[in-house]
N, C-alpha and C positions, 0 to 999 in steps of 0.2 A: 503361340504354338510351340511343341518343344521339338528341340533337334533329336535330329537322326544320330543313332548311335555310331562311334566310328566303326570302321569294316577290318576285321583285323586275320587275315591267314598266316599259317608258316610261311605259306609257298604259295606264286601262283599256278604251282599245277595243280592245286587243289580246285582248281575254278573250272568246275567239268559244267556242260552246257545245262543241267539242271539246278548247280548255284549260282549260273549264272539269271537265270530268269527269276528267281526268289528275287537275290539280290534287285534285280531290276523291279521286281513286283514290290519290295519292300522300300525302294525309295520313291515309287512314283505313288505310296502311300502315305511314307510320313517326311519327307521332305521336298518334296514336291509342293507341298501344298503352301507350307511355312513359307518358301523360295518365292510362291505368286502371291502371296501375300503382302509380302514384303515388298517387291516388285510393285504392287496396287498402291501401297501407302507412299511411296516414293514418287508414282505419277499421281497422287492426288486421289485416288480411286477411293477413298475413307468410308467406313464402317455407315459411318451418318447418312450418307445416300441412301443408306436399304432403310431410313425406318419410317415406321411407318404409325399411323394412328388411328383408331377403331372409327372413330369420327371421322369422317371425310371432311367435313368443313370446317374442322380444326386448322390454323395456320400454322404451316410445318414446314420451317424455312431447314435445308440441308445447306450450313454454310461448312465450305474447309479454309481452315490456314494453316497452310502445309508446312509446319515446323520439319517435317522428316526433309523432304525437300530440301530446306535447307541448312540441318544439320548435314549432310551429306555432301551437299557444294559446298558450302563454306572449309567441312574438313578435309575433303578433295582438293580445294584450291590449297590450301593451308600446305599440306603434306608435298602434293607434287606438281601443285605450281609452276614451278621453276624444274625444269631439266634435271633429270640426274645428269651427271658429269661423273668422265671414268677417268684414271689417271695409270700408269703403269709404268716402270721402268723398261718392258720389253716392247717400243716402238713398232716393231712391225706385226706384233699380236694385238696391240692399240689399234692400229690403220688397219687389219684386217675387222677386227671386231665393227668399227666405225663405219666403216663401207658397208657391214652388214646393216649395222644397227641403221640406218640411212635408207638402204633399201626397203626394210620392212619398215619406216617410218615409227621406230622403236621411240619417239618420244609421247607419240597416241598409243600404243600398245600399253603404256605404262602406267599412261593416264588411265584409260581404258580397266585394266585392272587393279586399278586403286579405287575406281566408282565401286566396282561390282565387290570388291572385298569390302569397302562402308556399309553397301546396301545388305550384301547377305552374308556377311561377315566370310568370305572368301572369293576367289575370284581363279578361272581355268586357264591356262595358256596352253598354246598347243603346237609343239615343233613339228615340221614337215618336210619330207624335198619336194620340190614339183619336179613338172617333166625336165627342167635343163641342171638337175641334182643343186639348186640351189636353197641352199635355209631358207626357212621360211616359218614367222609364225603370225598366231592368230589367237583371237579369246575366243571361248566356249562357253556359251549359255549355263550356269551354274545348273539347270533345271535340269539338262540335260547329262551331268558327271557325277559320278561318284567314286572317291580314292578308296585303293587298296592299301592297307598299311600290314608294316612285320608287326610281330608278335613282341620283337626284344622291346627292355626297357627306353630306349631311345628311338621310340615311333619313328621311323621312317616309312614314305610310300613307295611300295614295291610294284605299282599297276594304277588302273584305273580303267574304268567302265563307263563308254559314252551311250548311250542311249536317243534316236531320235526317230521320229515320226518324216517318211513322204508321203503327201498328201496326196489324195486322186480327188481332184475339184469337185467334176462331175461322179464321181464315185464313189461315194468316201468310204464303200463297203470293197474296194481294192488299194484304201493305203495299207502302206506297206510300214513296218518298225524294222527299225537296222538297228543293230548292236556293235559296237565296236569295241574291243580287250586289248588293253594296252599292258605290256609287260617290259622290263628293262632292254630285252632283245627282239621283240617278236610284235607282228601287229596280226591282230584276230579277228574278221569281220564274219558276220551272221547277221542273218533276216530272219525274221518269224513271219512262218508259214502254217497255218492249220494248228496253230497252239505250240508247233516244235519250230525250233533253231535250226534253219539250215547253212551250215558253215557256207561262206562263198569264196573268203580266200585265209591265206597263212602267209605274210610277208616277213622278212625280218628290216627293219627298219635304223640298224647302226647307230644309232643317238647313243647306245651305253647304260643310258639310263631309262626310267618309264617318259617319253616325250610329251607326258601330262603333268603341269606342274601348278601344283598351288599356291597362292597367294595370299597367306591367310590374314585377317585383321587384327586377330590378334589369340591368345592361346585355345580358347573357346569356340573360335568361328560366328563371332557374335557379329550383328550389324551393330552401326554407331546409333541407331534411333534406335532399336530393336526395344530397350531398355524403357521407352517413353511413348511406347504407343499407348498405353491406356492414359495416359497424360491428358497425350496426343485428342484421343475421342473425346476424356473430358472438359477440353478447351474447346473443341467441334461442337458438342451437345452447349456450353455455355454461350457460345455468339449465336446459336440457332436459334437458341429458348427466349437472348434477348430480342431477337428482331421477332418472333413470334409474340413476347409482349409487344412491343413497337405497334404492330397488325393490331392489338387487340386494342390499345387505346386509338387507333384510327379507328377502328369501326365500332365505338361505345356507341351509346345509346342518350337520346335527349330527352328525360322528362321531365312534364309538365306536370303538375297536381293545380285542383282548383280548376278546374275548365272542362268542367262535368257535358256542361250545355255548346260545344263547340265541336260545330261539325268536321268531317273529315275535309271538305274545301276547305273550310277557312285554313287548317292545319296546311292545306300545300301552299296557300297564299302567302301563309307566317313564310315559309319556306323560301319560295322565288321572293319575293321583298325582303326577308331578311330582316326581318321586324315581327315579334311577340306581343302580341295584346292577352293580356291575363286581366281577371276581376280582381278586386282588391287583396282577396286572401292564396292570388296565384302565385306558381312558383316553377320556375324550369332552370336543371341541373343538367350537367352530365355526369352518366352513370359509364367510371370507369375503370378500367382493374388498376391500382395502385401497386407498382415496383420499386423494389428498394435499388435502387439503381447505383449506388454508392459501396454496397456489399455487393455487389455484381462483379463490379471493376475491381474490387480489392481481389477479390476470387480471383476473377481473369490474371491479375498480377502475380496472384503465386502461385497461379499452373505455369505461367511465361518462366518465370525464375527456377521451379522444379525443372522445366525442359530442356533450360539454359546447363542448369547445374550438372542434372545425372547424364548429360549428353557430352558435358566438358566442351561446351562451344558460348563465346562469350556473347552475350548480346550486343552488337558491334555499333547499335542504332539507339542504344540508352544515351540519355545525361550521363551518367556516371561514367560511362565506357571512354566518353570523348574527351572531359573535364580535365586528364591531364595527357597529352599526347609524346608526352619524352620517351624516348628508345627503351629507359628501363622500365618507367611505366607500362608501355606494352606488351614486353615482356610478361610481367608481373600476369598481367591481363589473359595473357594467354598460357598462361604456365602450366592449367589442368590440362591443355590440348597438348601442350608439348609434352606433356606426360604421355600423353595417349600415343604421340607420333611418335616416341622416340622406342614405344615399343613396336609400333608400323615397322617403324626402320628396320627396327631387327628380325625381322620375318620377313619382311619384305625382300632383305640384302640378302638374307639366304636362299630364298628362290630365286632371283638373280645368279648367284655362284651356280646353281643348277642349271640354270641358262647356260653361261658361259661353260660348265662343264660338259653338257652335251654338246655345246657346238665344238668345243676344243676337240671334241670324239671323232667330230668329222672330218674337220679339220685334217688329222693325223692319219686318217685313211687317203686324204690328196697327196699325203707328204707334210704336212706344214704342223710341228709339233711344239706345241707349248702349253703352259702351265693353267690351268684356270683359274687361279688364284694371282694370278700374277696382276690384271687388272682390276681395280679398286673403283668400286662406287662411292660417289658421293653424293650427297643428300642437301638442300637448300630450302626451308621454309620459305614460304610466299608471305614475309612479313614485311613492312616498311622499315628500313634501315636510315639508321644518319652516317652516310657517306664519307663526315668527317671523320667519326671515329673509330670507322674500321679502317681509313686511309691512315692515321695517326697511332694507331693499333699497328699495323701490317710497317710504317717508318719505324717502329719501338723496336719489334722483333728481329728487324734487319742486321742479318751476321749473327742472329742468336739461332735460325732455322733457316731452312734452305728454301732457294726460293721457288722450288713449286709447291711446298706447305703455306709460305705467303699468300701466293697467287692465289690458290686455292680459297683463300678468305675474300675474297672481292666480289660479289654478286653480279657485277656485269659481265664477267667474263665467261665467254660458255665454252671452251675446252684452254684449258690449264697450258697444254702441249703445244696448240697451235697459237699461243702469244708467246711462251719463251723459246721455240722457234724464230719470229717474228722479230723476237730481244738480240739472237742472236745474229739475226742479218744483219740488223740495224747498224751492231758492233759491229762488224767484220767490213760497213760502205765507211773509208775513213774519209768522204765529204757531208754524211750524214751527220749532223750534231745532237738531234732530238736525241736527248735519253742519255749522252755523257756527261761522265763529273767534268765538270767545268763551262758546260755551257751555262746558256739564259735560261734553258728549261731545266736544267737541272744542275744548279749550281754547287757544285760538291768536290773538292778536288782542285787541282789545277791539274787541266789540261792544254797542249798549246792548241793553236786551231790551225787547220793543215793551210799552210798558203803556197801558191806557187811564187814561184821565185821574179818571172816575167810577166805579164797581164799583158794584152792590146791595149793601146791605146792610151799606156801608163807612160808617163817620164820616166828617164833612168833617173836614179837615186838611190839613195836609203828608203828603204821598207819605213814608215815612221806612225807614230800614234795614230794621226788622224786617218791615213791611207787603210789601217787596218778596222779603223770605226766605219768608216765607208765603206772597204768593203761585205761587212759582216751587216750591216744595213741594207744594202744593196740586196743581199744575198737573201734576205728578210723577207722583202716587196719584191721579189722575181725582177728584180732592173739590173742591166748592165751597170757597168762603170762608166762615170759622165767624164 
């Protein structure tokens, strides 16, 4: 199905309540449809279910194997698996953001709109206050928006148009269609009544910006399967038509020649006994359809590999995939995806800084002003790592970069700030050893180890070799001094 064209004005005052119902009539005609389309092939709902055969007693197996499915989890998992992670030099615009991000449990929101941008190659976020003026967002049914973009060379969206249905259960002749206009200042709400728009309120809403923000997959707004449905059907139509022959050779047919003079008992008796008496020139065959069943499977095989390929998602369950499992081989392995993701990333990180830009809006109306660019996302493939060599990597680097760009390299870690935090307590407890040059954990340096001068229960003396292995042992297993 093809996409809807993008929507492009000077201004949004051009968006008087009769462009706006086109508009609306215009998407709930050609991208609407596309969007539940798409939406069907992703829960399994495939083409192959509707077909149908003039013969009824034809066997008409509808099988699916939902490659879209998981072309979309696999890239999903791959892409934002793992946490964004934000990093900043301005700590207390960090901990504001985090507190936010925490509340609105900003690491499903993200996921959340990495699904719906795979599946319909974009995905809606939606800023809000509620009643205690608190942020707040949320996704928007893609079926449901449509962006307003400027006219300049450098497409940016200036609005955007939600659209949705309340139902009356018992009624469905008094639901009701609400329209909501979203502009960089202003929020515009309308009901259709009697075929006209009647405005119901005018708010301005302080975000700065339009509070509708897209997430796009990539420059087109394409889904990641979008590319493979008709693959998709031809691999559906291939395992239905096989298990249809399957049917046919179960129900062939047994004959007999030569057994002219044999009545229809004797026929059920051959039957229940299980035993054929034929005259000397008889003969019984089954009569049945013959499948190439070996051109079948080579078929099946390079629709599999087509799906793999124009979808850039490796087959992760082949021989091949598993044969060599080293960090650079999978790499290698995954390198068409990475292609894919890394131009995610860059679309993706940009509606993010529009995040952060509107909330920083609000921000500065409390009093509390900073930069929006000032905190930094970062991005982690959900790929399997060898541990040694990013730890042996991150020791090479040391004193060549600082060490939140290190830190930064470690996958276990989920916020950068609250371990060198952590680093820095650690230094400032001087009975604490973990973590200094010259202890056992990290032998590097000479440093002394702090003793006190007097102990209970210690002879006076000299301080001497064994006293101090003792008590650094001691100190080790949680024991006193013996």
């Amino acid at each position: 199905m093809n996409k809807m064209e993008f929507i492009m004005l000077d201004s949004m005052e051009k968006l008087t309540p009769a462009l706006i119902d086109f508009l609306v009539d215009k998407h709930g005609r050609e991208a609407v449809p596309r969007i539940r389309h798409l939406r069907k092939y992703y829960e399994g709902q495939h083409d192959i279910l509707k077909r149908t055969y003039a013969d009824s007693s034809k066997p008409n197996n509808k099988i699916v194997n939902n490659f879209c499915r998981m072309i979309t989890d696999v890239t999903q998992g791959y892409f934002m698996g793992e946490p964004i992670t934000y990093t900043s030099d301005d700590e207390k615009f960090l901990m504001h953001l985090e507190d936010l991000y925490n509340v609105n449990t900003e690491e499903n929101q993200n996921s959340l709109l990495a699904k719906d941008a795979s599946i319909f190659g974009v995905g809606y976020e939606l800023l809000y206050m509620d009643e205690d003026a608190d942020i707040c967002m949320t996704t928007l049914p893609p079926e449901e928006v449509l962006m307003i973009y400027n006219t300049k060379v450098d497409r940016k969206p200036i609005g955007a148009i939600r659209h949705y249905t309340v139902k009356d259960y018992l009624d469905p002749a008094n639901d009701v269609e609400h329209i909501e206009v979203y502009s960089e200042k202003r929020i515009i709400k309308y009901f259709s009544y009697g075929g006209a728009l009647i405005q119901e309120s005018n708010e301005e809403h302080y975000f700065g910006i339009c509070p509708v923000i897209p997430y796009c997959n990539n420059d087109e707004e394409l889904g990641d399967f979008e590319g493979i449905i008709a693959i998709q059907d031809a691999y559906n139509a291939a395992v239905s038509d096989q298990a249809n022959d399957f049917e046919y050779t179960a129900d062939s047919y047994l004959v007999i020649t030569g057994a002219e003079d044999t009545e229809d008992t004797e026929f059920l008796n051959m039957k229940q006994n299980r035993l054929i008496l034929l005259p000397e020139n008889g003969e019984a065959k089954w009569l049945i359809k013959k499948t190439d069943n070996q051109t079948l499977e080579s078929y099946k095989k390079r629709l599999t590999k087509d799906i793999h390929r124009f979808s850039n998602v490796p087959d992760i369950n082949s021989d091949e995939f598993m044969s060599d499992i080293s960090g650079v081989a999978l790499k290698y392995r995954w390198q068409a995806m990475e292609q894919a993701c890394a131009n995610k990333e860059r679309l993706f990180k940009e509606s993010l800084y529009q995040r952060q830009k509107a909330i920083c809006n609000i921000l500065g109306i409390k009093g509390l002003h900073f930069d929006y660019g000032d905190v930094k996302p970062h991005f982690k493939r959900n790929l399997p790592v060898n541990m040694n060599e990013v730890i042996q990597l991150v020791a090479s680097l040391r004193g060549t970069l600082s060490q939140e760009t290190l830190l930064a390299q470690l996958p276990f870690l989920d916020s950068v700030q609250d371990e060198i935090e952590r680093i820095e307590e650690e230094q400032e407890d001087p009975y604490n050893d973990f973590g200094k040059a010259g202890s056992e954990q990290n032998p590097v340096g000479d440093v002394d180890l702090p003793i006190e001068e007097e102990l209970d229960e210690e002879p006076k003396g000299a301080w001497n070799q064994q006293s101090a292995q003792n008590y650094t042992a001691n100190q080790q297993t949680g024991r006193g001094m013996v």
